[in-house]
N, C-alpha and C positions, 0 to 999 in steps of 0.2 A: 818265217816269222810272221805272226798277226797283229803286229799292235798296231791296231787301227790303219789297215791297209784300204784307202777309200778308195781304188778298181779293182783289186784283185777277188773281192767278194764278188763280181759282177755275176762272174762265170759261175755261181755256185745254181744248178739249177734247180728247180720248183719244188721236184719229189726231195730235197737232198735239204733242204731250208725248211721246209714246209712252210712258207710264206702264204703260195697258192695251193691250190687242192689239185688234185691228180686232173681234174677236166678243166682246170683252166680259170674256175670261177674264186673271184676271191673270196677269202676266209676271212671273220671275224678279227682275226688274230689282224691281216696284214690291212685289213682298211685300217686297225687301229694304230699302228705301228706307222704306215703312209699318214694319215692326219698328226701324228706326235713328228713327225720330219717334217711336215709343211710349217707346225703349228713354230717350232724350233727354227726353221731357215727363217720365217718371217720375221719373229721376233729377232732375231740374232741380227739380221740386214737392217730393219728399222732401228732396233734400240741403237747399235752400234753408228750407223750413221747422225743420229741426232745429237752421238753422244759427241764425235768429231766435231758437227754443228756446233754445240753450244759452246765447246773450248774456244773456237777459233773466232765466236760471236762474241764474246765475254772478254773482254780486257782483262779483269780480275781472278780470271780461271786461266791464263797464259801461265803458269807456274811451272814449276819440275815435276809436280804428281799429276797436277792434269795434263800434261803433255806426254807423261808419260803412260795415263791412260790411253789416250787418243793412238799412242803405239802400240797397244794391247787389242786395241781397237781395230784396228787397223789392221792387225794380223787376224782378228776373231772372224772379220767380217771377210778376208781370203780365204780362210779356212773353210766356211760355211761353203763357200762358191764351189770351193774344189772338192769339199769333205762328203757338202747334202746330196746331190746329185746321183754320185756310184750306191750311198746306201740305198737310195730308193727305188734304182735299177735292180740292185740286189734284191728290192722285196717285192718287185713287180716279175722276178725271173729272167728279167733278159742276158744275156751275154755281154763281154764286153767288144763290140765289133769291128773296131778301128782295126786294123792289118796293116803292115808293109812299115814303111821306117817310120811314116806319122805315128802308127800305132805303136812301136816302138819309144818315140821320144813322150808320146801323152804317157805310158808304161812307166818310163822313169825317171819324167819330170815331173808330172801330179804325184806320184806317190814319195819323191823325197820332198817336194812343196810340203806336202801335207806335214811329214815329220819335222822339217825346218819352222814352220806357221806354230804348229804346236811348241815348240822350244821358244820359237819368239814370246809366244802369250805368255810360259808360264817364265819361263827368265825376268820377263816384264815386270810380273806381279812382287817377285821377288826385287827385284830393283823397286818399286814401291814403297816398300816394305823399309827399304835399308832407308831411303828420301825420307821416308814419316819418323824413324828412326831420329833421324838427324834434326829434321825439323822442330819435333816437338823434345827431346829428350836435350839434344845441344844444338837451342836455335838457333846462338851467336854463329856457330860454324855453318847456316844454311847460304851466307851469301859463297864462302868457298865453294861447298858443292852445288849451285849453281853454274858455275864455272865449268863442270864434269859432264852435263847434261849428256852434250853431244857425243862424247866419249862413251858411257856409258851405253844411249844408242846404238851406237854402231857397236862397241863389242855386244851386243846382243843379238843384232844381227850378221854378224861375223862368226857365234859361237852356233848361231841357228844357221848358217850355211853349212858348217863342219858339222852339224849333226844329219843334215840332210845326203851331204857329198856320198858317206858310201850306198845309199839307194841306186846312185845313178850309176853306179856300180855291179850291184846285185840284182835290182828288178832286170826281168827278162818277159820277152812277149812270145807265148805259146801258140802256135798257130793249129789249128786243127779245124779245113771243109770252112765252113761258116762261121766259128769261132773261136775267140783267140780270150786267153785269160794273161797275169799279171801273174810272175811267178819269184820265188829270190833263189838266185843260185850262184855261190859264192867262188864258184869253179872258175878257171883252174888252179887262180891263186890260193885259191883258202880251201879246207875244208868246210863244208855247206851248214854242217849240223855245228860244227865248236865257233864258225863265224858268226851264224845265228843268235849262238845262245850266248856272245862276246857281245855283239850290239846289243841285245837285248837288255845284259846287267848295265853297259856305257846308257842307253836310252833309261832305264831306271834311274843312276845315279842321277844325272844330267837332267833331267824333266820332272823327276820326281820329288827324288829325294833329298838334295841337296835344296833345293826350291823349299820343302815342306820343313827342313831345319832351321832355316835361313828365315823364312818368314814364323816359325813359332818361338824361337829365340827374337826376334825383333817386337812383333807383337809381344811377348811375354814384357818384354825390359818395358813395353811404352805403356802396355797396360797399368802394371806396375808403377810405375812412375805418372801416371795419370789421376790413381788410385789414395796413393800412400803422398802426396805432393801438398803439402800444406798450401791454404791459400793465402796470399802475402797481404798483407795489411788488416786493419780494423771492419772489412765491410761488417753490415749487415744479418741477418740469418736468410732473406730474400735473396740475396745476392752471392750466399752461400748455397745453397739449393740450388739454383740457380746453376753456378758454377756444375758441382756434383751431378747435376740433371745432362747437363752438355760431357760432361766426362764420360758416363754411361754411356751414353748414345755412340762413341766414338769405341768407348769399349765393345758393345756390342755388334756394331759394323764392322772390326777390327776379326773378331770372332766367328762372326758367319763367313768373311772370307775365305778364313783357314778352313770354315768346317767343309765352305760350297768345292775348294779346291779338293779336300782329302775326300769326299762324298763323290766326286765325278771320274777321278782320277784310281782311288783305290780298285774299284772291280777292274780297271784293263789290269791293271797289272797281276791281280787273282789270277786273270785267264793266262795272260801271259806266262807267268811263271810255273801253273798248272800244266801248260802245254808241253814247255819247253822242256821243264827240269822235273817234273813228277809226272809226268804221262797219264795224267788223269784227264777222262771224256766228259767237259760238261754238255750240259743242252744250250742248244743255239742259242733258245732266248735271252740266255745269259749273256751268252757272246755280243748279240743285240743290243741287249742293257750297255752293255761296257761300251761299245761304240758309241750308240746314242747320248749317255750323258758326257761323254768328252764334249761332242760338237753343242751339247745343250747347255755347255762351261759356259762358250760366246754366247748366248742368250739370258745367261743368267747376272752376268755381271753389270750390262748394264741397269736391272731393274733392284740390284743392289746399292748403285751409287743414286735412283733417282729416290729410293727409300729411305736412305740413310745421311743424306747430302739434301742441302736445301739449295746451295746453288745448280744442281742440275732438275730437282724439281721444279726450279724455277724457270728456268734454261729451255726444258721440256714442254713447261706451258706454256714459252714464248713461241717457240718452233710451229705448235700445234697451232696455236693461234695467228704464227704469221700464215701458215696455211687455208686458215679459213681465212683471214680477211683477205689473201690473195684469191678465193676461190666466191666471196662476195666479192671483191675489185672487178671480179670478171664479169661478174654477174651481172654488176651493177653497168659494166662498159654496155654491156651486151644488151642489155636494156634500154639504156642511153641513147645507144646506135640503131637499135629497134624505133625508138620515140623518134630521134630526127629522120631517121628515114619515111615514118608516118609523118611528119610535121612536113617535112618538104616534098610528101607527094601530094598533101593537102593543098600545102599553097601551092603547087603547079596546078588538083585542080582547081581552085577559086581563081587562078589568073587566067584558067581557059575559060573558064565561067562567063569572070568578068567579059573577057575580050568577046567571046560568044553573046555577048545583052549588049557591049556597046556596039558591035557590029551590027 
């Protein structure tokens, strides 16, 4: 199985990818491909971390959705560690080199990490989904679920281990001279090919699909009702507008969600499904794409909420700004400390001076 296997691509070498050229020199194709994975790991580790930052800096962002970003977060920015790495070995040709049990445990604890991180993100989103639901459709009922929070949490992380468990299972480490690749083989309990293409529909339903139901029915009801919601009492036409103006914006960040998850997530499952169950050969660079925009999911959702959300635009400017004035604090010490250390070599020498004329 390949859904997004971030070691076992290690081993695919140069001629067989064509990442690199036959002598070694890189190709147009794979410096581009290497900067769109830098460009992606950084963003995904910065937005994500800021985005941690600002919840836990913000009083009034301690809620069930930003917390429950912060655990979306939180897995995006795992992902990245374990996920960016093997792709980029894959496109510079190296093998995967660890051997012996370490090589072993890295085999099939990064690669069911990986599948578990990805369950956590998008279960998350989907738990999102159901909170906003609640909150704005039956807000009297938000202090109950409230109460759920931690529950909630944890069965997502409990559903995201059981999606993970049978990797640790399946991955095996191929040993052969100087390298060893990342393999699934479902022996001797299962058959290899019907165990395969079993996880693969459980990995669709579960990551996929139920996620992409679950939140287009939820977004549809709140859209809806954000839409069609009279607004109560005598205001204004200003403060009508007004309202209407802030509806849209929610509707539309509501929107590119659904569109950024079904846009990142549809091609793996193309190939996936291509491979397994219609034995059709696409080109790598597809297979590429499909890898790439999952791990470029975590990169893109932070710069969704600071687009759409005023409280993390805000949040984001504080972050950046406590960073420079920490980086003038420094500046400013270091210059300070520069000054008295001039001032008090001055007056050492004016008191050798002195003492040298009164002597």
């Amino acid at each position: 199985m390949d859904n997004t296997p971030p070691i076992s691509n290690g081993s695919v070498n140069s001629t067989e990818n064509e990442f690199l050229s036959r002598y070694g020199i890189f190709t147009v194709s794979s410096i581009v491909k290497l900067l769109m994975c830098v460009m992606v790991a950084v963003v995904s580790l910065v937005g994500n971390i800021i985005v941690v930052f600002v919840v836990f800096t913000t009083k009034k962002m301690q809620t069930n959705t930003y917390l429950l970003i912060v655990n979306m977060s939180f897995s995006d920015l795992l992902y990245t560690v374990i996920a960016i790495p093997p792709l980029v070995t894959g496109i510079l040709g190296h093998p995967f080199s660890v051997h012996g049990h370490l090589g072993t445990f890295i085999c099939k604890f990064m690669n069911g990490m990986a599948f578990g991180l990805i369950a956590s993100s998008v279960l998350t989103l989907a738990a999102i989904a159901y909170d906003r639901f609640f909150a704005i459709v039956f807000p009297l009922r938000k202090l109950k679920i409230q109460t759920y929070l931690k529950r909630i949490i944890v069965s997502i992380w409990i559903c995201s281990t059981l999606v993970m468990s049978p990797m640790l299972y399946a991955m095996r480490l191929y040993e052969d001279n100087n390298t060893s690749y990342c393999y699934e083989d479902w022996s001797p309990y299962f058959d290899t090919d019907k165990a395969s293409q079993t996880y693969t529909v459980a990995l669709f339903i579960v990551i996929y699909l139920i996620p992409f139901i679950t939140m287009l029915i939820l977004y549809s009801f709140i859209s809806h009702f954000l839409w069609f919601r009279k607004i109560p009492g005598n205001g204004n036409e200003t403060t009508r507008r007004r309202v209407i103006t802030s509806r849209r914006k929610v509707i539309r960040m509501l929107i590119t969600i659904v569109l950024c998850f079904i846009l990142c997530w549809l091609p793996l499952q193309i190939v996936t499904f291509s491979v397994y169950f219609g034995n059709v050969e696409l080109p790598y660079d597809f297979f590429f794409v499909s890898e790439f925009l999952i791990r470029a999911n975590g990169a893109i959702n932070p710069m969704i909420y600071a687009t759409f959300n005023e409280n993390f635009r805000s949040g984001f400017k504080r972050f950046l700004c406590c960073k420079a004035n920490s980086q003038s604090a420094a500046r400013t010490n270091l210059l300070s400390l520069t000054s008295s250390k001039h001032s008090n070599h001055n007056n050492v020498k004016r008191k050798l001076l002195h003492n040298e004329t009164k002597i």
